[in-house]
PDB file of N, H, CA, C and O in Angstrom:
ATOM      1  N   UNK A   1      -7.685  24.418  -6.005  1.00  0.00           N
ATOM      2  CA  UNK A   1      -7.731  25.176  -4.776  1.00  0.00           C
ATOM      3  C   UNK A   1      -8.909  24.785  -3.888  1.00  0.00           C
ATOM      4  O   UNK A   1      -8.665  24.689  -2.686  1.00  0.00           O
ATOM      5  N   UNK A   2     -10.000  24.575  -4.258  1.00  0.00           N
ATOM      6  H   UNK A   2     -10.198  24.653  -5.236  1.00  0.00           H
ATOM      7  CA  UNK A   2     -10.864  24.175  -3.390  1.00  0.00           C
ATOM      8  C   UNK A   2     -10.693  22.819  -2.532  1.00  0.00           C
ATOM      9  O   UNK A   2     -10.853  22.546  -1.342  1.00  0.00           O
ATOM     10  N   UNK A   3     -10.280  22.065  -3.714  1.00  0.00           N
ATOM     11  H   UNK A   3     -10.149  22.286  -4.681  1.00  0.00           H
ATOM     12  CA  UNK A   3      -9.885  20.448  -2.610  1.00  0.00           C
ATOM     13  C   UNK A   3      -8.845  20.656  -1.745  1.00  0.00           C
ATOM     14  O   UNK A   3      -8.562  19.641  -1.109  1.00  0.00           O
ATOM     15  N   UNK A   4      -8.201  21.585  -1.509  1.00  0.00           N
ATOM     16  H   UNK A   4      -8.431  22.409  -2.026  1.00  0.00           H
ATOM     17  CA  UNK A   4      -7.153  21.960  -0.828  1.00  0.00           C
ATOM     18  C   UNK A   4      -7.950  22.652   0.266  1.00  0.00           C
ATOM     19  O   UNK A   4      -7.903  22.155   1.391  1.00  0.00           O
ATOM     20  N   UNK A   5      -8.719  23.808   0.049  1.00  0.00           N
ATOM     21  H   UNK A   5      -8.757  24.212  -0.865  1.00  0.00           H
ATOM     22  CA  UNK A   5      -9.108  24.340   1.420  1.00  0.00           C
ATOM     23  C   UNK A   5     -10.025  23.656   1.754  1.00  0.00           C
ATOM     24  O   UNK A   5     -10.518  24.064   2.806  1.00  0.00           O
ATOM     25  N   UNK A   6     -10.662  22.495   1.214  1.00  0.00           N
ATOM     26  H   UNK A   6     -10.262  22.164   0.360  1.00  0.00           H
ATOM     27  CA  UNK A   6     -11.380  21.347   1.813  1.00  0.00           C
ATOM     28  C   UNK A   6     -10.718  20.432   2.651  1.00  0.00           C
ATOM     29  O   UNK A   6     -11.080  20.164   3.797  1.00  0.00           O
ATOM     30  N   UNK A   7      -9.825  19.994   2.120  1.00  0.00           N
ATOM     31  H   UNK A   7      -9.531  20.212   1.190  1.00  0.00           H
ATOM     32  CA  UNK A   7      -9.033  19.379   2.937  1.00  0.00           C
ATOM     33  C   UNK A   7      -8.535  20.096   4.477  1.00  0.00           C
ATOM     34  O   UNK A   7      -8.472  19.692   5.639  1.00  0.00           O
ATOM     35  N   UNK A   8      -8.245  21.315   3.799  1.00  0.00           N
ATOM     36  H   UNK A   8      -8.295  21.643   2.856  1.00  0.00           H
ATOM     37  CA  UNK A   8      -7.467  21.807   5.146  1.00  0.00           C
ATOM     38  C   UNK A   8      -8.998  22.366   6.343  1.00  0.00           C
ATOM     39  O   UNK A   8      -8.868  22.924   7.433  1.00  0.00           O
ATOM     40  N   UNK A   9      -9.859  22.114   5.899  1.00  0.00           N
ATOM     41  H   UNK A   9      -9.965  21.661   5.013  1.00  0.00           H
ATOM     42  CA  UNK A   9     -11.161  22.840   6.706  1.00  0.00           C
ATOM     43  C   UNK A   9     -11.670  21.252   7.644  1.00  0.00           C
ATOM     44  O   UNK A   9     -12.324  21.207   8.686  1.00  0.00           O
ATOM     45  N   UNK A  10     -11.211  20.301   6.993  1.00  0.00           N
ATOM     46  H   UNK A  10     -10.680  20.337   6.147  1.00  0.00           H
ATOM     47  CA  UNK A  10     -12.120  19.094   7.637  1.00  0.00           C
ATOM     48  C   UNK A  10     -11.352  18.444   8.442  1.00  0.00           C
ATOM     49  O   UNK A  10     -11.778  17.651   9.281  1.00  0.00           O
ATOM     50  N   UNK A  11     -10.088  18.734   8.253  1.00  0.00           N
ATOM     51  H   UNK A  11      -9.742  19.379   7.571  1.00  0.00           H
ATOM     52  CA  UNK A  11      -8.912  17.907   9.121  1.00  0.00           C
ATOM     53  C   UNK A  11      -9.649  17.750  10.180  1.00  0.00           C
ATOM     54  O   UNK A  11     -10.382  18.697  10.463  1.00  0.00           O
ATOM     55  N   UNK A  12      -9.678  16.428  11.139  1.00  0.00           N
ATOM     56  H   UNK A  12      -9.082  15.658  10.909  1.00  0.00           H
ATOM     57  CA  UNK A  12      -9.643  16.011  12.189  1.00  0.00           C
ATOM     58  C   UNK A  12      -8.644  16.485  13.257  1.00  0.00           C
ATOM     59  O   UNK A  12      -7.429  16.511  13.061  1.00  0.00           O
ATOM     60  N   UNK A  13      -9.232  16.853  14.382  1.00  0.00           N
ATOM     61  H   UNK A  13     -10.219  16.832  14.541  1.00  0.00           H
ATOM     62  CA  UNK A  13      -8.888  17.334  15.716  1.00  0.00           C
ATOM     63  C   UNK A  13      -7.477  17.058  16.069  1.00  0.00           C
ATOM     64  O   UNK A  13      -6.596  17.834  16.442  1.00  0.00           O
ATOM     65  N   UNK A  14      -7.457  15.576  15.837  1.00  0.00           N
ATOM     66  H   UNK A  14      -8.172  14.947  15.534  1.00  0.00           H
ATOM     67  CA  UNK A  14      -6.196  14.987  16.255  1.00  0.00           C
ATOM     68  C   UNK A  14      -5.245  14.474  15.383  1.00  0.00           C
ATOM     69  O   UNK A  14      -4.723  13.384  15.615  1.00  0.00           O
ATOM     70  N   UNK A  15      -4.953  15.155  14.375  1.00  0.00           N
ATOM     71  H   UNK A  15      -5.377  16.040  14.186  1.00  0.00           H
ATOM     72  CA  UNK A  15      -4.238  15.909  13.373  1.00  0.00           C
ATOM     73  C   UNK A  15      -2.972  16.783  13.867  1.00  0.00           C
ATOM     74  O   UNK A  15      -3.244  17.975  14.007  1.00  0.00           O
ATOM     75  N   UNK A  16      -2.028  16.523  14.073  1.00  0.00           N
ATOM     76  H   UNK A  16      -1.807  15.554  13.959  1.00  0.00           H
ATOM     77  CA  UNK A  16      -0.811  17.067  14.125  1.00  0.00           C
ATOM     78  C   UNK A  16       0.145  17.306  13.534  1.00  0.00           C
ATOM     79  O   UNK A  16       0.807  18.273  13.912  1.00  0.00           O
ATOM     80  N   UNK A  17       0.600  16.520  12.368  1.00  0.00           N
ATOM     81  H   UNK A  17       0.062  15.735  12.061  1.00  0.00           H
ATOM     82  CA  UNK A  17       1.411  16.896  11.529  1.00  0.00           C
ATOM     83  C   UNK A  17       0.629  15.924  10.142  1.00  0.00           C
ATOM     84  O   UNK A  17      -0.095  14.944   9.969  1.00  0.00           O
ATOM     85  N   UNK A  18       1.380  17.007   9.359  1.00  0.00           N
ATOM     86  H   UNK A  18       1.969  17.803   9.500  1.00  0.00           H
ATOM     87  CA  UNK A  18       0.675  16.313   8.165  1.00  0.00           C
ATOM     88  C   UNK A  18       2.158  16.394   7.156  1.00  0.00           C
ATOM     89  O   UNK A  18       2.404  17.365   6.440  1.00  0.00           O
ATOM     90  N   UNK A  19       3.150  15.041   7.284  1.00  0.00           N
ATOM     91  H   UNK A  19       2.949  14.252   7.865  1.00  0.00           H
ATOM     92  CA  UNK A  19       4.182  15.343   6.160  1.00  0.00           C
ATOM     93  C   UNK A  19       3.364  14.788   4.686  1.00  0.00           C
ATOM     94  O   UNK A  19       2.611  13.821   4.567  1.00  0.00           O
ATOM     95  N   UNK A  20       3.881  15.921   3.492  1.00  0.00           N
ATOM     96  H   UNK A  20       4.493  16.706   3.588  1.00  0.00           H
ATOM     97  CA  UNK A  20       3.602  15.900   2.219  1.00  0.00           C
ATOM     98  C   UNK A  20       5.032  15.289   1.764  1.00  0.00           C
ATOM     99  O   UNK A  20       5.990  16.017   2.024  1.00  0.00           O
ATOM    100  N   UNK A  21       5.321  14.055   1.119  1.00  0.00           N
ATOM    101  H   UNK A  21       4.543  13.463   0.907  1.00  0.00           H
ATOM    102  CA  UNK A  21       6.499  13.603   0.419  1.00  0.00           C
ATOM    103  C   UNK A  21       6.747  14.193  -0.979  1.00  0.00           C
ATOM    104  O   UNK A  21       5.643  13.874  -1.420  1.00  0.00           O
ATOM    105  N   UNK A  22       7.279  14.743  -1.914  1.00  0.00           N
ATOM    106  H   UNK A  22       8.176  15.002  -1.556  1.00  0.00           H
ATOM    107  CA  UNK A  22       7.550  14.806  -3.184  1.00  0.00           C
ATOM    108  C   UNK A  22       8.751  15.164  -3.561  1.00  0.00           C
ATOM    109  O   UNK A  22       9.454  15.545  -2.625  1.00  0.00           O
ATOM    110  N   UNK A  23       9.260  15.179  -4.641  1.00  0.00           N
ATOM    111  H   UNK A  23       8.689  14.869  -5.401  1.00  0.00           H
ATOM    112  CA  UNK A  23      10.732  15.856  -5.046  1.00  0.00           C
ATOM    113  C   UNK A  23      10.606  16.929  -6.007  1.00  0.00           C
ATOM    114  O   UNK A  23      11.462  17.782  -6.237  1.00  0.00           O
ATOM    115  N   UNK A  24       9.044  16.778  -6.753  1.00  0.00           N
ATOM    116  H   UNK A  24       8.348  16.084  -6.566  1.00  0.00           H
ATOM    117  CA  UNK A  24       8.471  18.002  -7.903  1.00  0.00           C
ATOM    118  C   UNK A  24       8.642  18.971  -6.968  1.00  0.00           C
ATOM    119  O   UNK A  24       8.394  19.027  -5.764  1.00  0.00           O
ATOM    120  N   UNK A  25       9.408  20.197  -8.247  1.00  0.00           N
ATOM    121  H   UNK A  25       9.610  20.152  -9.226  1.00  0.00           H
ATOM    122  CA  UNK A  25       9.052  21.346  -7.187  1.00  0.00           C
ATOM    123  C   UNK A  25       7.949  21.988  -7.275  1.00  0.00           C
ATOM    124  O   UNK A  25       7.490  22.812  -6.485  1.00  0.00           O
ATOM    125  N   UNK A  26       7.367  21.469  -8.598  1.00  0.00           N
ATOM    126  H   UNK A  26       7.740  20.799  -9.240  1.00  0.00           H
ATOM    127  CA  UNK A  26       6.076  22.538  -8.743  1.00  0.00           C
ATOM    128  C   UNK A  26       5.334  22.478  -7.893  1.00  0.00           C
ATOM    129  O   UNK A  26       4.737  23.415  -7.362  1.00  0.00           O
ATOM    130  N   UNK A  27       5.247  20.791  -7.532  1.00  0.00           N
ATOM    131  H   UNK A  27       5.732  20.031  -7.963  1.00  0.00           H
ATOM    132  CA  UNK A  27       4.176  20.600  -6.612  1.00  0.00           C
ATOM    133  C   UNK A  27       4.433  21.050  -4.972  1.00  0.00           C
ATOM    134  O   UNK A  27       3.501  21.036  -4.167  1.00  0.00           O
ATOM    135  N   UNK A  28       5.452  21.341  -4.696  1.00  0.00           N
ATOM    136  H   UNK A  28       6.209  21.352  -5.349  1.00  0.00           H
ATOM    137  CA  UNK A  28       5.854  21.973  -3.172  1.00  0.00           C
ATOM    138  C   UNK A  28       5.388  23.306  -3.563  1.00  0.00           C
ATOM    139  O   UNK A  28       4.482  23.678  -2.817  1.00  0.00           O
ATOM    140  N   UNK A  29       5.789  24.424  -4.762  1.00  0.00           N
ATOM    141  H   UNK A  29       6.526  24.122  -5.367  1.00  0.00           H
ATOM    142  CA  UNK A  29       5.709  25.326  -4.931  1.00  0.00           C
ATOM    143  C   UNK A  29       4.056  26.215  -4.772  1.00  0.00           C
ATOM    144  O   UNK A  29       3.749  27.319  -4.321  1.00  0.00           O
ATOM    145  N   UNK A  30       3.239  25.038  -5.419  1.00  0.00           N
ATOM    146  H   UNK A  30       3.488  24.142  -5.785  1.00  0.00           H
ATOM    147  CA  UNK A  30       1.734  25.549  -5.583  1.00  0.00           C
ATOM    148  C   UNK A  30       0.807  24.716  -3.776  1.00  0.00           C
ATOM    149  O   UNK A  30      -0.221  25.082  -3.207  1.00  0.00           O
ATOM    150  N   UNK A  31       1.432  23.982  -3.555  1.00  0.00           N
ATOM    151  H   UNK A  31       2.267  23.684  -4.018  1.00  0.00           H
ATOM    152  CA  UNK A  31       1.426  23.893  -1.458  1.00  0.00           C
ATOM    153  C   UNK A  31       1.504  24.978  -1.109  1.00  0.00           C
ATOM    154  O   UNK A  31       0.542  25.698  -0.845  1.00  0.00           O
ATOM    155  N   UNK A  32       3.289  25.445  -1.013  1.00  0.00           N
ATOM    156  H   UNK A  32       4.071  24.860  -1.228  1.00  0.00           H
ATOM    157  CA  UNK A  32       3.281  26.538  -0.261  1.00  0.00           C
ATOM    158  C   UNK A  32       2.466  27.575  -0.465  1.00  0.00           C
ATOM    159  O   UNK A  32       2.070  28.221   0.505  1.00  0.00           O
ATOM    160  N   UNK A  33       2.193  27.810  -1.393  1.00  0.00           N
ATOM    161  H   UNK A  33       2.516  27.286  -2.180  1.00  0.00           H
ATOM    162  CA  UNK A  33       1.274  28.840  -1.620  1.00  0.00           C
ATOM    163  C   UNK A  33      -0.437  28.838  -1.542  1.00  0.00           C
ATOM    164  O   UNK A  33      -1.303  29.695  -1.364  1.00  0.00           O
ATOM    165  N   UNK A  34      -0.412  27.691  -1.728  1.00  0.00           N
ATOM    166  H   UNK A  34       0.291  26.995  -1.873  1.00  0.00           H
ATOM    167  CA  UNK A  34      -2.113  27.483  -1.024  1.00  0.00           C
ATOM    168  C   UNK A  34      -1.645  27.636   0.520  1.00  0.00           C
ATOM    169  O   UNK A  34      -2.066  28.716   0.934  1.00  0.00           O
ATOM    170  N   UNK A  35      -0.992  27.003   1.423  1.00  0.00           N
ATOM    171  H   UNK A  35      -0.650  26.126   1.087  1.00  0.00           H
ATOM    172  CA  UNK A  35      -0.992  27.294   2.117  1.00  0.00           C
ATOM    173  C   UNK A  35      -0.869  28.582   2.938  1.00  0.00           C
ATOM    174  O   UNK A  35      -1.456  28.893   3.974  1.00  0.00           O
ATOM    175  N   UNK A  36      -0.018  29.210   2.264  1.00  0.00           N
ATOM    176  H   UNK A  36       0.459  28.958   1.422  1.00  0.00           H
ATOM    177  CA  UNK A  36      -0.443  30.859   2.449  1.00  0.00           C
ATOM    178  C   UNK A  36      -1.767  31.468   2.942  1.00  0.00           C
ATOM    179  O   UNK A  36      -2.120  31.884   4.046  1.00  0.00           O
ATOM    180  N   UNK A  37      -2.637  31.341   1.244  1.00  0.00           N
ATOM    181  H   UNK A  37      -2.350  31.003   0.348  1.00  0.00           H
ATOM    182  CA  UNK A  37      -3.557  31.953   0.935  1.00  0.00           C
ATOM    183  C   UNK A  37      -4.803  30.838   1.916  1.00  0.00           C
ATOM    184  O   UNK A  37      -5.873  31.339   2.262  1.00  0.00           O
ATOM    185  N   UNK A  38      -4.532  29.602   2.206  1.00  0.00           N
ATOM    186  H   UNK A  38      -3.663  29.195   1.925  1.00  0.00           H
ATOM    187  CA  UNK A  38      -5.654  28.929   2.834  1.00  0.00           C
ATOM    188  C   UNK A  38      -4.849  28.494   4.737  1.00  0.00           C
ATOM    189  O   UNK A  38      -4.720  27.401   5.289  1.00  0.00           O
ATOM    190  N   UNK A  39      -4.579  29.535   5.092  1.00  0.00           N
ATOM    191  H   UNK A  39      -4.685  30.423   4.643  1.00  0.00           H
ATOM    192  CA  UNK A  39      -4.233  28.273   6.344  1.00  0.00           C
ATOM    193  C   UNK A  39      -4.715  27.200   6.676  1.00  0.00           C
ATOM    194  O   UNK A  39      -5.895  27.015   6.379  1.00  0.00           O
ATOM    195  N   UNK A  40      -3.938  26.081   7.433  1.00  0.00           N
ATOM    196  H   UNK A  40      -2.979  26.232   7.674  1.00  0.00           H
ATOM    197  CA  UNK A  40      -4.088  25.168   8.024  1.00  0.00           C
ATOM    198  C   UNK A  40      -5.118  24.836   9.015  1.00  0.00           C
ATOM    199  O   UNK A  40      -6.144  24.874   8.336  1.00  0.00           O
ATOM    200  N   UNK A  41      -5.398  24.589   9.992  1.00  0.00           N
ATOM    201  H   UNK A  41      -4.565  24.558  10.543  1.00  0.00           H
ATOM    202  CA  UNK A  41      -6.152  24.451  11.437  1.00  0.00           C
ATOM    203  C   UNK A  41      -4.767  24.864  11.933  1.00  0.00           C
ATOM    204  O   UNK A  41      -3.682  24.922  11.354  1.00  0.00           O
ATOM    205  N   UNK A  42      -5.332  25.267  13.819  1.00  0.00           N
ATOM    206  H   UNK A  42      -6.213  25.219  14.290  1.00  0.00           H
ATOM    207  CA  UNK A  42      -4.124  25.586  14.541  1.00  0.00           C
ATOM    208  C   UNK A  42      -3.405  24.724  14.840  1.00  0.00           C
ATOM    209  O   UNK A  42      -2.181  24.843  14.895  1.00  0.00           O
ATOM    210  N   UNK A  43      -4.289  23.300  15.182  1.00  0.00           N
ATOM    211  H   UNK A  43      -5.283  23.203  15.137  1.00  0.00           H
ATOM    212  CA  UNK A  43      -3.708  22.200  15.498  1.00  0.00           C
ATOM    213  C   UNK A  43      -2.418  21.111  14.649  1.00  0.00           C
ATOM    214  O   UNK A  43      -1.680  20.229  15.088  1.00  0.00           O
ATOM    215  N   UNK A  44      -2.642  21.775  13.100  1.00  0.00           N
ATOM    216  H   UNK A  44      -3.241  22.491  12.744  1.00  0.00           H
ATOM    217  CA  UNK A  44      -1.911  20.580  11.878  1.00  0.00           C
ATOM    218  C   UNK A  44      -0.679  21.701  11.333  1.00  0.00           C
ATOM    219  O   UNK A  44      -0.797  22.741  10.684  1.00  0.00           O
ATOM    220  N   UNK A  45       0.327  21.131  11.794  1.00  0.00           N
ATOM    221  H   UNK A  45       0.422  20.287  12.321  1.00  0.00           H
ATOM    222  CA  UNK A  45       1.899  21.505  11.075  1.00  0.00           C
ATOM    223  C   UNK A  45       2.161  20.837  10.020  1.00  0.00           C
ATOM    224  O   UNK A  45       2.377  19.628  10.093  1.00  0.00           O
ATOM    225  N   UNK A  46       2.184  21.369   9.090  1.00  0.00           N
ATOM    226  H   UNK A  46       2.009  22.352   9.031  1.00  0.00           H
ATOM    227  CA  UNK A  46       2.160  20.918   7.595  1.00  0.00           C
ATOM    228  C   UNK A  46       3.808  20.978   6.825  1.00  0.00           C
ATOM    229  O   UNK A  46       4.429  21.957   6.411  1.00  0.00           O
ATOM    230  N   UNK A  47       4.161  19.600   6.840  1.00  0.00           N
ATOM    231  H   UNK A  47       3.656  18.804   7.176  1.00  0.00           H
ATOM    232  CA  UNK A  47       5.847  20.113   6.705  1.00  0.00           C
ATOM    233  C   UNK A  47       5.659  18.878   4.963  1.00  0.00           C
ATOM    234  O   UNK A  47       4.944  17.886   4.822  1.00  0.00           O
ATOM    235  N   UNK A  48       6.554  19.488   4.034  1.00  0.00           N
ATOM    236  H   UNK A  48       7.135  20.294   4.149  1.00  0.00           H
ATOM    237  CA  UNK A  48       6.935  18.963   2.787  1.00  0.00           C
ATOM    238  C   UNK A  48       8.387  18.577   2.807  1.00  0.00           C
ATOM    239  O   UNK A  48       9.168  19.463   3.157  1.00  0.00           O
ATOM    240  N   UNK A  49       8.907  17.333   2.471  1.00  0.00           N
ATOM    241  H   UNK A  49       8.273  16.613   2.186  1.00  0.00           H
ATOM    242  CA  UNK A  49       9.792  16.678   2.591  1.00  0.00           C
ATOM    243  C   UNK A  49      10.177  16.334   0.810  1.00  0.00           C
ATOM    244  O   UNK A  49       9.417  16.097  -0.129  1.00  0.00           O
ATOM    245  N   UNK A  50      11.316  16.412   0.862  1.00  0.00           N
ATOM    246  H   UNK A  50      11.933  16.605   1.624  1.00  0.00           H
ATOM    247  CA  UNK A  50      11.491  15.225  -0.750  1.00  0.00           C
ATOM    248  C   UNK A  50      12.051  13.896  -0.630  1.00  0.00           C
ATOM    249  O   UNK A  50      12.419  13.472  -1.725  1.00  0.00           O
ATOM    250  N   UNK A  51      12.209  13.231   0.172  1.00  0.00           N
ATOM    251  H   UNK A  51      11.910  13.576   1.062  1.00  0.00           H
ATOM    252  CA  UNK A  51      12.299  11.750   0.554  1.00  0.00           C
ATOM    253  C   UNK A  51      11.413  11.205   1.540  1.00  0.00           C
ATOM    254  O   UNK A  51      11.009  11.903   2.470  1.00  0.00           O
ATOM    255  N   UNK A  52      11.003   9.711   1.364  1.00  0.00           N
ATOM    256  H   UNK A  52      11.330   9.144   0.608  1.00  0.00           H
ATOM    257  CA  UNK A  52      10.787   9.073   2.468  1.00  0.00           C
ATOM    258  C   UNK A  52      11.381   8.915   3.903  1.00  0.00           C
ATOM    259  O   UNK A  52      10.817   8.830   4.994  1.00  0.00           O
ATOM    260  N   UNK A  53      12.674   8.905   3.560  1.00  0.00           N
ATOM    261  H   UNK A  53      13.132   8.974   2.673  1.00  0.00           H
ATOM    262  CA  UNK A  53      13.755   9.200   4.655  1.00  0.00           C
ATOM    263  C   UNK A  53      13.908  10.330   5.759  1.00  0.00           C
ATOM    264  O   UNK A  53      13.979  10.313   6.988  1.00  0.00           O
ATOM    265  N   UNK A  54      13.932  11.498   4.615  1.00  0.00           N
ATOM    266  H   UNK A  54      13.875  11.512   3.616  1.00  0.00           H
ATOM    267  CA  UNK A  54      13.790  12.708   5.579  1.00  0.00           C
ATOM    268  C   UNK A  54      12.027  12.971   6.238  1.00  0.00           C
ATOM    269  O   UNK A  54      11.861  13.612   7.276  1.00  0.00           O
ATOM    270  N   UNK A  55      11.069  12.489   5.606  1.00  0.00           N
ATOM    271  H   UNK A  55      11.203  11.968   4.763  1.00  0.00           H
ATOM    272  CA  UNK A  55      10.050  12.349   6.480  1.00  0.00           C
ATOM    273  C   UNK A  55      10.050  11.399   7.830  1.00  0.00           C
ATOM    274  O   UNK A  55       9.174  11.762   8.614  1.00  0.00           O
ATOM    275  N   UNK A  56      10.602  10.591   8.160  1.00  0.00           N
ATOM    276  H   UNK A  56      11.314  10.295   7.523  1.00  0.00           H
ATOM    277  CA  UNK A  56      10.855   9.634   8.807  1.00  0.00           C
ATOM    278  C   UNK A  56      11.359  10.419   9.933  1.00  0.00           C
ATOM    279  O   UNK A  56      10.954  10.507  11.092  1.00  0.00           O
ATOM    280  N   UNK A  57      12.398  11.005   9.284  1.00  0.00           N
ATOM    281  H   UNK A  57      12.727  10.934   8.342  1.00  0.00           H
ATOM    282  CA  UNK A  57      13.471  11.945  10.303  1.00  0.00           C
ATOM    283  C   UNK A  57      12.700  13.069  11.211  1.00  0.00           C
ATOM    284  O   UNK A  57      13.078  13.327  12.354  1.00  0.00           O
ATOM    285  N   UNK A  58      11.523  13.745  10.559  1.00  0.00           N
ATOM    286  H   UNK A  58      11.216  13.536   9.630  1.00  0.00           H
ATOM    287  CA  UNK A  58      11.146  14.852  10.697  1.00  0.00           C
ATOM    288  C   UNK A  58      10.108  14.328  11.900  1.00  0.00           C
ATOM    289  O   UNK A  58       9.740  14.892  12.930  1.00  0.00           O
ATOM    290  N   UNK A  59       9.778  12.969  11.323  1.00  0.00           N
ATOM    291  H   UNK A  59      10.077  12.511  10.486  1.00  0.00           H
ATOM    292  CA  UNK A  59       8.725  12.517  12.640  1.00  0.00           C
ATOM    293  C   UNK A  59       8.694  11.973  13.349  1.00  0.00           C
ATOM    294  O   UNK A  59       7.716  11.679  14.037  1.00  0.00           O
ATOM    295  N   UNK A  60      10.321  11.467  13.486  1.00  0.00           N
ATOM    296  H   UNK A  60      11.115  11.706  12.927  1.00  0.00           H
ATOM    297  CA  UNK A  60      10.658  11.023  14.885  1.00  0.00           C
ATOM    298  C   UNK A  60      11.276  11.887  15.421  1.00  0.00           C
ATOM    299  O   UNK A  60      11.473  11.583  16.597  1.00  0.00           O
ATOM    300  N   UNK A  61      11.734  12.927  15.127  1.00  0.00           N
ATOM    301  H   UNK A  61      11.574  13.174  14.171  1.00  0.00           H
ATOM    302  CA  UNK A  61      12.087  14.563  15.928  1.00  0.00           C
ATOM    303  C   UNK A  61      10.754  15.400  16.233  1.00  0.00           C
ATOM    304  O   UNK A  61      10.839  16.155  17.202  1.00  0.00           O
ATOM    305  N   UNK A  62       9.607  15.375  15.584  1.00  0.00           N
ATOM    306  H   UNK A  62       9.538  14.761  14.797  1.00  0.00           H
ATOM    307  CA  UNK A  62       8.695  15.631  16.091  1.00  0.00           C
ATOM    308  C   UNK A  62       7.970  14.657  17.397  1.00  0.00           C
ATOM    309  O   UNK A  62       7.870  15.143  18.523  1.00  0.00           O
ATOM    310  N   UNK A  63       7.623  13.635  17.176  1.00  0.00           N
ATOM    311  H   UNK A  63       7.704  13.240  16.261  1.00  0.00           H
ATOM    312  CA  UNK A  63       7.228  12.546  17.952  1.00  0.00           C
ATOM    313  C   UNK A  63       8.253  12.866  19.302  1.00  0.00           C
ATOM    314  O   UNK A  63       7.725  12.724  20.405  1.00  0.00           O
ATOM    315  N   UNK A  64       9.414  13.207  19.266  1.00  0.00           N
ATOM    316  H   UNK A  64       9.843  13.322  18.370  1.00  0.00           H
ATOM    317  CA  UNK A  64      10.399  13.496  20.669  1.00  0.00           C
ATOM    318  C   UNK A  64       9.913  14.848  21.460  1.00  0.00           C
ATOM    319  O   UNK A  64       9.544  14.966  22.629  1.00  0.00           O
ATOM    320  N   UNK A  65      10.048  15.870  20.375  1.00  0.00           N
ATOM    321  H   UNK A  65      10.348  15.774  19.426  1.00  0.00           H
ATOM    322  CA  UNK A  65       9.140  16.677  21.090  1.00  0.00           C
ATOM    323  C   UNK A  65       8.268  17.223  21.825  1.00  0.00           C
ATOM    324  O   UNK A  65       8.353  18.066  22.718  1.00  0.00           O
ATOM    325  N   UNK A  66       6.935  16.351  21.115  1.00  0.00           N
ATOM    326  H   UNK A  66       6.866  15.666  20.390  1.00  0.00           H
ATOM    327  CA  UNK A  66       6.037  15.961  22.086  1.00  0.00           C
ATOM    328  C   UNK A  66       5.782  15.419  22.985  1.00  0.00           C
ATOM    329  O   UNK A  66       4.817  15.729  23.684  1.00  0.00           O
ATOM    330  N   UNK A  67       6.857  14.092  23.329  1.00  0.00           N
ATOM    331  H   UNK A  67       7.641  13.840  22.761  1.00  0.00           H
ATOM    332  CA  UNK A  67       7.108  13.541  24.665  1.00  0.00           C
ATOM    333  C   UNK A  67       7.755  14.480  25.927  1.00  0.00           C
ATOM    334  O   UNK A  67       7.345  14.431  27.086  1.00  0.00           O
ATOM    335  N   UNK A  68       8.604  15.145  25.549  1.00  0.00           N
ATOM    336  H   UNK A  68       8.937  15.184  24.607  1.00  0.00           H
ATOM    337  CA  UNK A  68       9.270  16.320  26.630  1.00  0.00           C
ATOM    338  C   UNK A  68       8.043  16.891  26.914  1.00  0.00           C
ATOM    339  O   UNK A  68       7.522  16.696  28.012  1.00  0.00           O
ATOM    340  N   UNK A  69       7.308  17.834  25.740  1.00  0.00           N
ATOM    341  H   UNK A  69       7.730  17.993  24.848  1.00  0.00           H
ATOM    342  CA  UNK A  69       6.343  18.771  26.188  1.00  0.00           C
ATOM    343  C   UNK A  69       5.284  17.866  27.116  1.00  0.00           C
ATOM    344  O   UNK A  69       4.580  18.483  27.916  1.00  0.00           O
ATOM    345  N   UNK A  70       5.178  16.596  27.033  1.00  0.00           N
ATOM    346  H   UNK A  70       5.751  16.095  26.383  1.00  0.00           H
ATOM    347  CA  UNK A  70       4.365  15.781  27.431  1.00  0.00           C
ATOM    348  C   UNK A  70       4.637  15.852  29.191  1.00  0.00           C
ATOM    349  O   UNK A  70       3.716  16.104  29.969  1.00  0.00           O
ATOM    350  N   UNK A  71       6.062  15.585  29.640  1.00  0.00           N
ATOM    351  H   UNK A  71       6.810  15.381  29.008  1.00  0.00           H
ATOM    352  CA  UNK A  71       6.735  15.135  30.713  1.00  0.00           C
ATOM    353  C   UNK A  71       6.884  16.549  31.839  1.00  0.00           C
ATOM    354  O   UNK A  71       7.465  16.421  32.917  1.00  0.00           O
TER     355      UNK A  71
END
């Protein structure tokens, strides 16, 4: 737990998404729940994926997003 709310305390500014890849569920399971108990920064959307693929997906639908909001 601590390297976790370390992590999540030092993130850099320009930090926007942070995909986590795995297919363990334990390990999504004990995320979500640090994440709970430790939020993020306002700035970092923290999304868990179980493929390379669907991360890919998630961040070129994000990456689109931000261009509209951009325009």
């Amino acid at each position: 737990m601590p390297h976790y709310q370390r992590a999540m305390r030092i993130m850099p500014p320009n930090m926007g998404l942070l995909m986590l890849v795995t297919t363990n569920a334990f390990a999504r399971t004990i995320v979500s729940i640090f994440s709970k108990v430790y939020p993020n920064k306002d700035n970092v959307k923290m999304v868990m994926v179980a493929s390379l693929h669907e991360a890919l997906t998630r961040i070129e639908t994000d990456r689109l997003k931000q261009a509209q909001k951009v325009r």
